[in-house]
Structures are given as structure tokens and as C-alpha cells.
N, C-alpha and C positions, 0 to 999 in steps of 0.2 A: 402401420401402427397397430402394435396390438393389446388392442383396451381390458380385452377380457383378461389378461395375464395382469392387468395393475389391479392396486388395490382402490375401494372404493374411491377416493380422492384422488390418486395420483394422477389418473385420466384425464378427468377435471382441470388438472397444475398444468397436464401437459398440454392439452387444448387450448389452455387461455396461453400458456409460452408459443405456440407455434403461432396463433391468431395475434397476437400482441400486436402485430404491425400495424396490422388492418382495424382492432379497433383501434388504436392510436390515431390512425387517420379518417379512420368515420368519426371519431369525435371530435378533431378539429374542426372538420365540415361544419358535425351538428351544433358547434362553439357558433365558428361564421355567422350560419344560417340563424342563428336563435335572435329573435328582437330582443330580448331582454338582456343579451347580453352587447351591448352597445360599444362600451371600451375596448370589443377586443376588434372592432372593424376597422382600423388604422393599422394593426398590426402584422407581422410576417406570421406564417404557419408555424415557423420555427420557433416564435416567440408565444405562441398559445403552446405549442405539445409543451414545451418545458420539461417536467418532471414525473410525467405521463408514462413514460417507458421503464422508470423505476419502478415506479407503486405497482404495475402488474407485472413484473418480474417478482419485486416482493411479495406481492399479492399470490401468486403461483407456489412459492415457497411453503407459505400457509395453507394452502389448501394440501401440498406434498405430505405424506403420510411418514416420508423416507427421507427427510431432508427438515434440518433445524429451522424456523420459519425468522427469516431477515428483518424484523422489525424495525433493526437501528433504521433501514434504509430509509423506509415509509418515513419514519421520523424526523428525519435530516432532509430530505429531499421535501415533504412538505414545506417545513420551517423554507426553506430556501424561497418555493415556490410564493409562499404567503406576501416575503419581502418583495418579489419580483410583483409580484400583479400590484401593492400598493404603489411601487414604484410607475406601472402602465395606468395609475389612473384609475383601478375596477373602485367598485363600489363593494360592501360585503353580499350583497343580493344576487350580484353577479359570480363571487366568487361560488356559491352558492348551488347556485345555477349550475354551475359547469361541472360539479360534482356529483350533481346530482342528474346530468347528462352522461359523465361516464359509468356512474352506477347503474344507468339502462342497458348501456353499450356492453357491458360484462356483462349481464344476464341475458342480452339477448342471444351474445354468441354460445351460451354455456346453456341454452333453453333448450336442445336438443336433449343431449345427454344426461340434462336433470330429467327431464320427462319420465327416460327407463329408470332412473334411483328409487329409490322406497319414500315413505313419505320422511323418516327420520332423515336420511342422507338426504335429502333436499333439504330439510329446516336446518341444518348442518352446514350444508354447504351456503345455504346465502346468508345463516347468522354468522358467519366468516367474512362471507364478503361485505359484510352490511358494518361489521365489528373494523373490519379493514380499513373503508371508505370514510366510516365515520372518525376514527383518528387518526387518519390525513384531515378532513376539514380543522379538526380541533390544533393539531399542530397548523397548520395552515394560517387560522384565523388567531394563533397566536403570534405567530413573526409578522402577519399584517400590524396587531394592532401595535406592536412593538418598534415599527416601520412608522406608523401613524404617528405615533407621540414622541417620536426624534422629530418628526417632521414639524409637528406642532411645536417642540421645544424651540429649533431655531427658526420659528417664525416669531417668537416671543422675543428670543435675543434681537431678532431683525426691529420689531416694536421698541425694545429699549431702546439701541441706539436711534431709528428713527424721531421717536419722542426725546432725547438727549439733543437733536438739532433742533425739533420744532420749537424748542424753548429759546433757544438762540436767535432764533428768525422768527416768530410771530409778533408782531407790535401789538398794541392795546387796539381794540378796536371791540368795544362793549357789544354791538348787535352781531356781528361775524361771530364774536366769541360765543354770544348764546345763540346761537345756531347752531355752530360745531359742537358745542356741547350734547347739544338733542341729539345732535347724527352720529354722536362717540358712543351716546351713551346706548342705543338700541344693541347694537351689535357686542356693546361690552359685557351688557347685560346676560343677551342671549349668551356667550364663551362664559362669564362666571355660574350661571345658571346650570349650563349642562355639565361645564365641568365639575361643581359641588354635585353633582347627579353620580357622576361616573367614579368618581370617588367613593360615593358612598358604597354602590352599587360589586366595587371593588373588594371592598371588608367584607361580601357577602361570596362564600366559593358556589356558591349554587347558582348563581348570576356570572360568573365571571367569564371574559371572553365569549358572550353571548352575542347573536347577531344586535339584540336591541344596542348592546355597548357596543359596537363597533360605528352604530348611526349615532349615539352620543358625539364621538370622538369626528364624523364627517361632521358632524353640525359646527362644532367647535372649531376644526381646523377652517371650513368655508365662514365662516363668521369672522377670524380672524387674521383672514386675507382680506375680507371686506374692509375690515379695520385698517390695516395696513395700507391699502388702496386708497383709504377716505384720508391717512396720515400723510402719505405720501402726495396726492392731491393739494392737498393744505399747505405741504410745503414748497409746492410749486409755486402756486399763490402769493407767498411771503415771500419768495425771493424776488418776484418781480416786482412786487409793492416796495420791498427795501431797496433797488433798486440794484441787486446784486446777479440780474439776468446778464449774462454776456451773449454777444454772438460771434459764432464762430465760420467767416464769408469764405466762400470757394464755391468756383465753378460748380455749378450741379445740374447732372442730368436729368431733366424734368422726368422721361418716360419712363427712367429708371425707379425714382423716387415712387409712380405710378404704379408700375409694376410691383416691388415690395410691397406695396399696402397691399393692392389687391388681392396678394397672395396672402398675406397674414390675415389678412378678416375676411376670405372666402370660405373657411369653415364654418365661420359665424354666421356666414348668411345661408348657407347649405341647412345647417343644423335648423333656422327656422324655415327653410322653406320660402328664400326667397332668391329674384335673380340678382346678381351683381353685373353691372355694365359699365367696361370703361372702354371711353372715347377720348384717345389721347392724339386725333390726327392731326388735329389744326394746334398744337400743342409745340412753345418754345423748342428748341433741343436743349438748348443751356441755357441758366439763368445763375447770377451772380446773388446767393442769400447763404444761408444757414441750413443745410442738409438734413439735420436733426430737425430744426425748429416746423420745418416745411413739410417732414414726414410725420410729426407731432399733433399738427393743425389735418392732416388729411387722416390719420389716425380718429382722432376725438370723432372728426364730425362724420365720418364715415361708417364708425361703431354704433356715436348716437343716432344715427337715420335708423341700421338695424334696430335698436332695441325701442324704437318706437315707431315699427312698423310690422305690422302684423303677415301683412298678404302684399305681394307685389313683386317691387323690385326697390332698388337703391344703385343710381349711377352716376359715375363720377364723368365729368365732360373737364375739359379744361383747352382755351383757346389763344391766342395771341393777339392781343390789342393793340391799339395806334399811341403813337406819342410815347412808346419804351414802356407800356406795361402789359399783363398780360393776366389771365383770372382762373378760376378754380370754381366751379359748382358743384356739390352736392345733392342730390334728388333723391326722394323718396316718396313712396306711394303709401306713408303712411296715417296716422291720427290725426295731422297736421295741429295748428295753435291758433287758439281764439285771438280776433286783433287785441283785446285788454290782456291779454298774456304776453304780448310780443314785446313791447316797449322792457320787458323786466328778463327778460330769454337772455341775457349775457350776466345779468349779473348773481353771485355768486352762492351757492344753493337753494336758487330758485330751479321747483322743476313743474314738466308738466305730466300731471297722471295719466300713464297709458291707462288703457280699458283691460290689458294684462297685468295684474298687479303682482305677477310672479316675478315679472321683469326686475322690479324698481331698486330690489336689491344688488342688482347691477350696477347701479349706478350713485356715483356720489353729489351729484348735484353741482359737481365744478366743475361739469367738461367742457362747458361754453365757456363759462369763464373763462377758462386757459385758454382755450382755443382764440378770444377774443384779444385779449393780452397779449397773447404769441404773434396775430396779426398786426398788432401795433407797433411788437417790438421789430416787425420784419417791413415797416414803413410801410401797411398796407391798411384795407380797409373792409371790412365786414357787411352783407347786408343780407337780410332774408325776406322771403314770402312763401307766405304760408297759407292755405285752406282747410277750415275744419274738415275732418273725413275724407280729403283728396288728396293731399300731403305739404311738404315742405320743398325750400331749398334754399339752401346758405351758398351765397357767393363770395368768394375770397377774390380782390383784386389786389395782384402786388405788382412791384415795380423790374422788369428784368434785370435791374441793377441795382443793390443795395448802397448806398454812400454813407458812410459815416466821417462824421465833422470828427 
């Protein structure tokens, strides 16, 4: 290669084309590796580079002295990018983050070469690459937030119709009613709140597409899953009270039913840092109930040990009893419940305050409930013991065979 025959930049274009590979793949790494960027550690390598290998080819163009600089490309491949990462779940802090990972990763390969420049051709060449970087974020953090507010749209339409059945199915029940009111109204409040923010904020271009509005529009959409969680809840509730729950009986495979949950809420127990243990040995092979209803009940009560339990573990045991029935416990090693709490622990948006009060919006105050009503409807019977500060455990005892008259 020979540098001295290019003109000041072109070396530059050419060094970051021939390296292009290499950072592309030290910045995946440095993505992986980064704690702050969390969303991306579930996913393939293939699915972090993405649109990585465009922007420094474009990127090369601009610094070319001798060649038209690609702009469309940066543009189109950001926008792409923005949509792909709201869709993986990132946060704007994270997107963020990683641009600002690869904005290292290009200087560092290119710190040789800038050394021997003068001092203008340095401020030259990284007000190019800084001019570059910076409008990929900006297209970027525009097809996120654009990605965002489809998203948030049909969560709204989901709310319509949801709220179009709860009218249908909720019966009068004046104390129920003023309680769901309080639990509707926090989170409704918070999504009218920031969404008159981000509106506003919107008439303003100097604000627009800024990271603070892209945390408006997360606050909004997680507020409005809350909602939907606490609507949808409710509705479960009323169909069992109307008495319009059905079941649906067939053979089921206890360990299998076992192994599903486990797999679904071992993320959740991971992310807090705790252990999940399931003892399925002394455990039915098959039992004649309701498939859904069974994975439903070890669902709730297996989430709620998680999110009120700080340090420990949470394990599921389940054994076979005499006389044709057979039971389900629950454990956790966590807050556990005062005995004057316990007697009220099934009934419906009664909760008990963790000492994590980041937790609570997790939760809607009717997973017992269900869960207690689920047991009923599956001919079984519910019971718990509890210690403050040592933990809980809920035992489900049902019957290996379901009968209905």
C-alpha cells in the first residue's frame, strides 16, 4: 500500500476499508462485554453487527477525497438499524452506548496515521467521523422512536378491545370496583402524563428525537403494559365469578408441564440472582385435569415467590399422594408474611409490600387470587406457611383425576 502517493484522506478511507472487518468484530465483542449494554446478551453476533459494515464503508467514502461520499447509505441502514434494536428490546441508553463504542473503535484503528497529519487534517478528519456517527445515531433514534409508537399504538387498540370485554363481564361489586379504580388510575395517569409531555416536547425541533423523549415514550409504553396486565387480570377474575370458566380435561404430562414453567421463569430468576430448583422425582407421570389451567396456577405462584424474594432460591417440589391425589409446593427463601396478613393473601388485590418497592409495579395484586380460583376450579385445594424473613410456601393439592358431573 502506498500511502505517500494518496492524498491526505484517501489513506485514511483506505485503512478504515481494509480494517473494516476487524473493527466490526472488536465491536461486537466490546457490545457483549459492555455491562451497560444488557439487551444485547441473549443475542447472536450476527444480530448485534447488523448495519455496522455499511456505515464504515460509507464512512470510508467521506473521508475519500476521490470518490462521491455515500450518504444515502448511512441513512437508510441506520433508520433500518434503529427499528431492529426497538424490536431486540434495547433501551435508548444502550443504543447509545454502542455508538459510542464504535466511535472509539474507528479512532483507535485510525490513531496511528492521525499522529503523522498536521493538526488541521486531524480536526478534519475526526470532525468527519464525529459528523458521520453522529447522523447515524440521529437517523437511528428516529426509526426507534417510530418503531416505539406503532408499538405503543397497538397496545392501545389491544386496551380497546380489552376494555370492550371487561364491560361485558365485570358485575357490580362496589369494593372490587373501588380498588381497580386506584390500580387503573396510577398507571393511567403516569401514560396521560408523559404522553402530554412528549407531545409537547414534539412542537419543540430543538427537543425532538432527543434521548430524554425516547425515555418519555419507554415510560409510556411499560406503564401501558402494566395496564393491560392489570385489565387483562380483571378479566380473569370475572369470568370466573360469572361463572363462564370452562375446563378443558386431557391426559397431562406432569413433568412436562414442569419443565415449561421452569423454562419460562428461569430468566426471571437469573436476572434477580437467584437459584430455581425443580424436584419433579416423586412426581405423577400423568394426571387427568386441565393443561392450561395447571400451567396457569404454577405460573402465578412461581413468578410471585420470585418477585418477593430478594436473596435465595425458589423451588418447585411436587409429589404423589395416597387415596388418588397428588400436590404441588412452591418455596421461597424470601420476605415471607405476617400471620395477620395470611388469612387475607388470596383475596383480591390484597398485597404484601416487598422491602424492594421497585418490584410492586410488577405486580397486580390478583395473582393469588387466580391462582386460588384456578385451584378450585381444578377440584383442589390451596394452603400456605409462611415466616417473616425466612420465607413462604404454597401448596397446591389436587386430585389425579378430574370428574365432572
Amino acid at each position: 500500500m502506498a500511502i505517500s502517493q494518496l492524498s491526505p484522506m484517501s489513506d485514511l478511507s483506505q485503512l478504515l476499508t481494509e480494517r473494516s472487518h476487524i473493527i466490526t468484530e472488536e465491536w461486537v465483542e466490546a457490545v457483549f462485554q459492555d455491562q451497560q449494554i444488557k439487551s444485547a446478551d441473549p443475542l447472536l453476533p450476527t444480530a448485534i453487527r447488523d448495519h455496522i459494515p455499511y456505515i464504515l464503508a460509507a464512512l470510508a467514502t467521506v473521508l475519500a477525497d476521490t470518490q462521491e461520499s455515500d450518504i444515502s447509505t448511512i441513512i437508510q441502514a441506520s433508520l433500518k438499524h434503529g427499528a431492529l434494536r426497538a424490536e431486540q428490546g434495547f433501551d435508548p441508553t444502550e443504543i447509545a452506548r454502542e455508538y459510542h463504542l464504535l466511535r472509539a473503535k474507528i479512532l483507535q484503528v485510525l490513531q496511528v496515521p492521525l499522529l503523522e497529519r498536521t493538526a488541521e487534517e486531524v480536526l478534519r478528519a475526526v470532525s468527519l467521523i464525529n459528523a458521520v456517527v453522529d447522523g447515524a445515531i440521529a437517523q437511528c433514534f428516529k426509526s426507534y422512536v417510530g418503531e416505539r409508537l406503532h408499538e405503543l399504538e397497538k397496545l392501545r387498540g389491544q386496551l380497546l378491545l380489552t376494555h370492550q370485554e371487561l364491560d361485558r363481564l365485570v358485575q357490580s361489586n362496589q369494593e372490587n370496583l373501588s380498588v381497580l379504580a386506584h390500580e387503573l388510575k396510577t398507571p393511567l395517569t403516569s401514560i396521560i402524563g408523559y404522553s402530554e409531555l412528549f407531545l409537547r416536547q414534539q412542537r419543540q425541533p430543538a427537543v425532538r428525537d432527543t434521548l430524554h423523549s425516547l425515555e418519555h415514550i419507554e415510560r409510556v409504553v411499560r406503564n401501558s403494559r402494566q395496564l393491560l396486565r392489570l385489565i387483562n387480570d380483571t378479566l380473569e377474575m370475572s369470568r370466573y365469578e360469572a361463572g363462564q370458566m370452562t375446563l378443558r380435561l386431557e391426559s397431562t404430562d406432569v413433568r412436562g408441564i414442569l419443565q415449561t414453567v421452569a423454562e419460562v421463569i428461569q430468566p426471571l430468576a437469573t436476572a434477580n440472582n437467584l437459584k430455581l430448583v425443580l424436584d419433579d422425582e416423586r412426581a405423577p407421570d400423568r394426571v387427568m385435569t386441565d393443561p392450561f389451567r395447571l400451567q396457569q396456577i404454577l405460573m402465578n405462584l412461581a413468578s410471585n415467590a420470585i418477585r418477593y424474594t430478594e436473596a435465595g432460591s425458589v423451588t418447585i417440589q411436587t409429589r404423589l399422594l395416597s387415596d388418588g391425589w397428588w400436590s404441588i409446593a412452591v418455596s421461597d427463601t424470601g420476605i415471607g408474611i405476617a400471620p395477620n396478613d395470611q388469612p387475607h393473601i388470596f383475596e383480591p388485590f390484597f398485597q404484601v409490600l416487598p422491602s424492594a418497592l421497585d418490584r410492586l409495579p410488577n405486580s397486580t395484586g390478583l395473582g393469588l387470587a387466580i391462582v386460588a380460583r384456578m385451584v378450585k376450579l381444578l377440584q383442589g385445594e390451596i394452603s400456605l406457611t409462611s415466616e417473616v424473613g425466612v420465607g413462604s410456601t404454597f401448596t397446591v393439592v389436587l386430585p389425579l383425576e378430574i370428574t365432572i358431573a
